[in-house]
N, C-alpha and C positions, 0 to 999 in steps of 0.2 A: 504494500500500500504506500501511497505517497503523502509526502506530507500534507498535514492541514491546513498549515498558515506557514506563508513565503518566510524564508529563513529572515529576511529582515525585519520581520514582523516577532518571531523568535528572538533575536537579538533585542527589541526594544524590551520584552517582557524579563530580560534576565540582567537587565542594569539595577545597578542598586539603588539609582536614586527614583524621583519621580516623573515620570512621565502624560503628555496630552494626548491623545489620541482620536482626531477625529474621520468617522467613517459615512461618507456619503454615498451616495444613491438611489435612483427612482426607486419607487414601490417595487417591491417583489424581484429586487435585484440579488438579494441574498445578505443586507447589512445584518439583520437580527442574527443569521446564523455565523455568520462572519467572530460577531460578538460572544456570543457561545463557546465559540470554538477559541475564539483568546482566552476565555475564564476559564476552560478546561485547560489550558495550556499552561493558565498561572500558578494554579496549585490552591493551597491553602488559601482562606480569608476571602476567597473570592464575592463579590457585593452584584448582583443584576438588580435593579431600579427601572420596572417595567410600567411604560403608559399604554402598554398598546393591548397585551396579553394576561390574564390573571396568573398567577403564581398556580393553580393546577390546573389549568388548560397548558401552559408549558410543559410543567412535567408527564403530563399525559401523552402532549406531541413528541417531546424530545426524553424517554425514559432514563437516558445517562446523564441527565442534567444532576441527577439526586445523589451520582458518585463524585462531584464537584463543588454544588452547591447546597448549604444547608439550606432547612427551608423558613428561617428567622433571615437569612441572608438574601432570598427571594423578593422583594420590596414592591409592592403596588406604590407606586405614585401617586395615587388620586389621594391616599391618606395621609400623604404628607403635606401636601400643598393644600393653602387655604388662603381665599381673596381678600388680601387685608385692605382694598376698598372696600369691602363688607363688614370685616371684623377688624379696627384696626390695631385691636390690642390685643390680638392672638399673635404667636410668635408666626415669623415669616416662614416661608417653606428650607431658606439657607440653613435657618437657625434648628429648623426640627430634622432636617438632613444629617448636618453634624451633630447634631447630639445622638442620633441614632448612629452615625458613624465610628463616634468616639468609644463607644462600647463597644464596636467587632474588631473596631484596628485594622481594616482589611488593607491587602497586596493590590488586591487589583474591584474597582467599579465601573460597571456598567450601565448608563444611564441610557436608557431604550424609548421615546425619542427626546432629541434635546428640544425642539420644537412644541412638542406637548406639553414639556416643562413651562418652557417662556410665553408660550400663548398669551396668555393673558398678562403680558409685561409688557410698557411701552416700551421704545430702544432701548432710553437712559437706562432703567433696571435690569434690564434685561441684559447689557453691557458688560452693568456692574458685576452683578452675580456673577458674568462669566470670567470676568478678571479676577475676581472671590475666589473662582472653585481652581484656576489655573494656578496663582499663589498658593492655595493650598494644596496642592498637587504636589509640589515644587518643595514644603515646609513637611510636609507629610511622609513624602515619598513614596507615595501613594500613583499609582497605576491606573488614569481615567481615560475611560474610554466614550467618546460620546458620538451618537448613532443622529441622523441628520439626514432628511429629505432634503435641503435647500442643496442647491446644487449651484448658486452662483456664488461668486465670494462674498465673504461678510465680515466684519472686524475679528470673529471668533478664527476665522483663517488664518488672520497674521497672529493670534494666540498661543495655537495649538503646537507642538512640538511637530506632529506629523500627522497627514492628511493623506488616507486610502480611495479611493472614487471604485465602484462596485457599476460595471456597465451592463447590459444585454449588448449581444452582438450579434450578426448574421454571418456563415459561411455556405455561400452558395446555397443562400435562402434558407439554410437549416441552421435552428437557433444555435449559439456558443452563450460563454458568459468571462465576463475580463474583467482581472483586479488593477489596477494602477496605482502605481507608490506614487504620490503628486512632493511629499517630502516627508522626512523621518531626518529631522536633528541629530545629531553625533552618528549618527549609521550610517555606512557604507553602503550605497545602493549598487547594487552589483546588476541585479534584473529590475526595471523597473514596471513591467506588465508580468501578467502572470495568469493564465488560463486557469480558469476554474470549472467546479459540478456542485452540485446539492443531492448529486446520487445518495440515495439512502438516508436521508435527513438529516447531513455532514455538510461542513463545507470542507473542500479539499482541494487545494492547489496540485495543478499539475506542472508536473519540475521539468527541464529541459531534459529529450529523449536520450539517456544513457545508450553508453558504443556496447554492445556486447561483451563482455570480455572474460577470455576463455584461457587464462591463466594456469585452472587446474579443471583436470575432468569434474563436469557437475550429470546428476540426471534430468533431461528432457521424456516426459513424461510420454507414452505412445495412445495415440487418439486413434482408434483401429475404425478402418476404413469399411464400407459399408459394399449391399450390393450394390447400390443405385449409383453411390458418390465416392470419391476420394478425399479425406482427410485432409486440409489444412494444415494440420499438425497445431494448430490452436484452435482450443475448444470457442472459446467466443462468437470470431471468426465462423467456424462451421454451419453454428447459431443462428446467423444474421444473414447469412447466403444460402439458409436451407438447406444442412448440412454437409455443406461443403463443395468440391467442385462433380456437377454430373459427369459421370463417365462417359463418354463419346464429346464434351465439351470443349469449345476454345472458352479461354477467361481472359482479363485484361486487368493491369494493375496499374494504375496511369501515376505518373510520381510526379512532383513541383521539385524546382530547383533546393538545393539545400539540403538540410536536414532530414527530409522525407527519404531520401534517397537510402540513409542509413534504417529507417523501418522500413522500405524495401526488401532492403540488404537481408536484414531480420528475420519478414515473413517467408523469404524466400527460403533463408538457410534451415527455419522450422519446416516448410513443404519438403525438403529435401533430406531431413533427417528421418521425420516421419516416415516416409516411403519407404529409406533403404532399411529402419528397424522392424517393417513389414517385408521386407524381402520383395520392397514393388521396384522395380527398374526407374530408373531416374537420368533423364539423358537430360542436359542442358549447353545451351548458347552464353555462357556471362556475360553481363550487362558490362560495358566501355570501363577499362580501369580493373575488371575483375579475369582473373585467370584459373585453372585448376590449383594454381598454388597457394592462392587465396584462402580459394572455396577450402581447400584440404585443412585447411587451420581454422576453417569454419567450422567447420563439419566433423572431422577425424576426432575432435577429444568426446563425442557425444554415441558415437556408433563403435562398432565392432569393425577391428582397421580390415580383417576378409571382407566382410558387409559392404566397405566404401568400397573397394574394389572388385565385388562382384557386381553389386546392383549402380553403381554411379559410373557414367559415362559424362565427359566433358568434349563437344566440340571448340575449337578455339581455331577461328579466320585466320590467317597467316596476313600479316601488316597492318591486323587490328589492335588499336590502343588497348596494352594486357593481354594479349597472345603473345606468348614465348616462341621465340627464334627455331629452326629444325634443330639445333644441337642443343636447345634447353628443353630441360624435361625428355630428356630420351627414354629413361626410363621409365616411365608413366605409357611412353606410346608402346615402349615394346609391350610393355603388360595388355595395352588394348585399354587403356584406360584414360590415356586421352588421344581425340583423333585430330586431323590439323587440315582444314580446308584449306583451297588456294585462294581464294577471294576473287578471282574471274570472270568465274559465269555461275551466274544466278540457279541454271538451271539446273550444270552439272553437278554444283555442289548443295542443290535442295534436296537433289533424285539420290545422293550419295544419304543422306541424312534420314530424306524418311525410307530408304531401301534399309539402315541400319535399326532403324523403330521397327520397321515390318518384321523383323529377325528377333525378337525380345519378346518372350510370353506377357503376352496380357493382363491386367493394363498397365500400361506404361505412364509415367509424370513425366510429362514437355515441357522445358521451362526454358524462354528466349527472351533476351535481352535484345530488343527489336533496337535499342540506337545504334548496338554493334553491327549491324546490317546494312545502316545508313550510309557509309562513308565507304567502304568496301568495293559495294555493289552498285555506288554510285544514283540512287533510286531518285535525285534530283534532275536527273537527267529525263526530257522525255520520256514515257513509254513505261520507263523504270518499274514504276511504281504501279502498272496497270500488268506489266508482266511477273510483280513479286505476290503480289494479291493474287491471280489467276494459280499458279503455284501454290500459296497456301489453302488454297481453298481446294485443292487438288487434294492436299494434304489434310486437312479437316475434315475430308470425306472419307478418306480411308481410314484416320482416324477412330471415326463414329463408327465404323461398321465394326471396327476389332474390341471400343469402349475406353480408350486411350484417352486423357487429359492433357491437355493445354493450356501451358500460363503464359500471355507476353507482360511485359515489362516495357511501357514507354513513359514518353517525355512530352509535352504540349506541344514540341517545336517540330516533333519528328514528320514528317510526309510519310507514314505511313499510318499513323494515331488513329486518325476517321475510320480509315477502314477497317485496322481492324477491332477498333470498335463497336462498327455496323456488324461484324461477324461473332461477338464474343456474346456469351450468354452472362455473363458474370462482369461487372466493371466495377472494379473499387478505385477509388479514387485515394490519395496521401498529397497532405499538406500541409505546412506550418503554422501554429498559432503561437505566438511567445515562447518561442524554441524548443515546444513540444508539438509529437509529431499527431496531425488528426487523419483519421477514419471514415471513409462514409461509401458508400453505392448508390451510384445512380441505378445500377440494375441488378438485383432488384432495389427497391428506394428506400431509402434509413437514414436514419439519424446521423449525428456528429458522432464520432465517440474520441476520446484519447487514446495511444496504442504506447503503450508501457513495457518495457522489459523489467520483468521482475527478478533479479537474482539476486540471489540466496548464496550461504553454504555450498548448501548441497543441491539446489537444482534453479533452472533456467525455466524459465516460460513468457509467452507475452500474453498480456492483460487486454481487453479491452474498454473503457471505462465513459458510459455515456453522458452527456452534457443535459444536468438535466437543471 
């Protein structure tokens, strides 16, 4: 699981002295849980001072509220504040605040909304109070957090120590949601946006996509493949595309510049481990910059090293960026285990490719890195491009009739993208959001989600985590 609150938001919560903290955002942007989720984070003494929610309609929504906050520390607002144009010699709401204050001593307060407080307070007071509660923040060391609809600046802005903004946002029409550090005094803002969810009735930042890294053998768990479909090799994944990829399918994984390229990387080397710990043949094309020597340090610490070399087969183009030379890797080719196109004709070395899929018991995982294909075979050229489609789709058919899968791998810029997107049953999309990588399909049609490598100890897997 990823964290909940952006490490900088971490950092303010563990300084020793006091802190302001103010968090804005429209309605239903996620600040209440925002808030939550800092009191559980502070520990001990933690104070909520709620206008909005009663004190057990919260903990009825949110049940782990009760392992963080006592329920004397739970505070309705309405009971503290009283209109002293009505009553002018009852004490003010400041004064019955801190005196109920002065008895918990708390680390950290939460005032849920500051608006609902001031309401009824011209500027002037309403000013004052807030310079009141900032000094005491400051004399206290006390940790205040206050939650605010108002969204344009206000004197309380140049007050506060540090100011979060809590947005909705759209990706390709399907909702996201974004944090932004606007300022945090003495912190070091390292990320200053941060992707978030309300999955599960959490808030939870997602952290920028971690590289895989395969240091020491861990276990990848085996997602056993079906009649209908072939496994993913990530449960989620299989989930959201209807278990997975149909046998006799082409699919398409469309990637944005950047960081998406490494959850490519990812899902890819998951569909490829899976198969070979099924004993399913695994031929692949690597995507520009990738070679079998890569893939081997991809893949070898999670399989049985027979395993990689019975069932994985590596084509690598000859003068393609990450194709090794005829005297690198010799020993791979002698074994039959990587084979080496010339890069000349389209045709001779597609009919060379799928004559070697034809020869592989059923079904086989196809997995092409369509921009390696781009430059090679020159498909910007006339014609190109109406003669490499004619050929795959040659190949999709024979394919279908043996039950064999197909994954391409492209890029928005490529000349071949359209089509074979027009040909693919399956299209996921990967793209950037505050340098974590997102998930979604156009076909069939879903949501956002975030794509997470979770690793462990002892084992690897990717997450998928939806934007809710």
């Amino acid at each position: 699981m990823g964290k909940r609150i952006p490490p900088e938001l971490e950092e303010v919560l563990s300084t020793d002295g006091g802190y302001s903290l103010l968090i804005k955002g429209a309605p239903g942007t996620g600040k209440t849980m925002l808030a939550l989720e800092i009191l559980r984070e502070s520990g001990a003494n933690a104070v909520y001072i709620t206008t909005r929610v009663s004190p057990q309609a919260l903990y009825g929504q949110f049940p782990w509220l009760r392992e963080c906050i006592e329920p004397e520390n739970l505070i309705e607002a309405t009971k503290l504040y009283v209109n002293l144009d009505a009553f002018p010699a009852v004490h003010s709401f400041p004064e019955v605040l801190y005196a109920r204050l002065s008895k918990i001593k708390p680390a950290t307060v939460v005032i849920d909304s500051w608006e609902a407080i001031t309401s009824q307070m011209d500027a002037e007071r309403r000013e004052s109070l807030e310079a009141t509660m900032i000094e005491a923040v400051s004399h206290n060391k006390t940790k205040l957090i206050l939650v605010s609809e108002r969204l344009e600046t206000s004197p309380l802005d140049y007050m506060v120590d540090g100011i979060v903004t809590l947005r909705r946002i759209t990706v390709d029409y399907r909702r996201a949601r974004e944090l932004e550090i606007e300022k945090l005094r003495g912190v070091r803002i390292d990320q200053h946006k941060y992707a978030f969810t309300l999955e599960g009735g959490r808030f939870q930042c997602f952290e920028p996509f971690k590289r895989r890294k395969v240091e020491k053998q861990r276990k990848v768990e085996i997602i056993p493949h079906s009649q209908t479909h072939l496994s993913t090799g990530i449960a989620d994944l299989d989930k959201f595309i209807g278990g997975g990829f149909k046998r006799g399918s082409f699919n398409l994984i469309n990637v944005s510049d950047g960081i998406s390229t490494l959850g490519y990387q990812a899902i890819i080397a998951h569909i490829i481990i899976n198969s070979i710990q099924q004993g399913t043949h695994c031929v692949c094309v690597p995507c520009c910059g990738w070679n079998e020597h890569r893939l081997r340090r991809e893949i070898l610490p999670f399989v049985r090293e027979h395993d990689y070399y019975e069932y994985f087969t590596v084509f690598e183009i000859e003068g393609c960026s990450g194709a090794r030379g005829a005297g690198e890797g010799e020993e791979e080719r002698k074994r039959g285990h990587v084979k080496l196109l010339k890069g000349e004709s389209i045709r001779e070395d597609l009919s060379e490719f799928s004559e070697f899929i034809a020869g592989l018991e059923p079904p086989v995982m196809v997995i092409i890195g369509a921009d390696t294909l781009e430059y090679p075979y020159q498909l910007r050229e006339r014609g190109r491009v109406g003669e490499m489609v004619s050929l795959l789709s040659k190949l999709m058919v024979d394919m279908r009739e043996v039950g064999n899968v197909c994954v391409f791998g492209v890029t928005p810029s490529l000349a071949l993208r359209e089509s074979l997107a027009y040909m693919s049953e399956v299209c996921i999309k990967l793209t950037v959001l505050d340098k974590s990588v997102v998930l979604y399909c156009e076909r069939p049609d879903t949501k956002l989600y975030c794509l997470e490598n979770v690793i462990t100890d002892e084992s690897l897997k990717i997450k998928l985590t939806a934007f809710v």
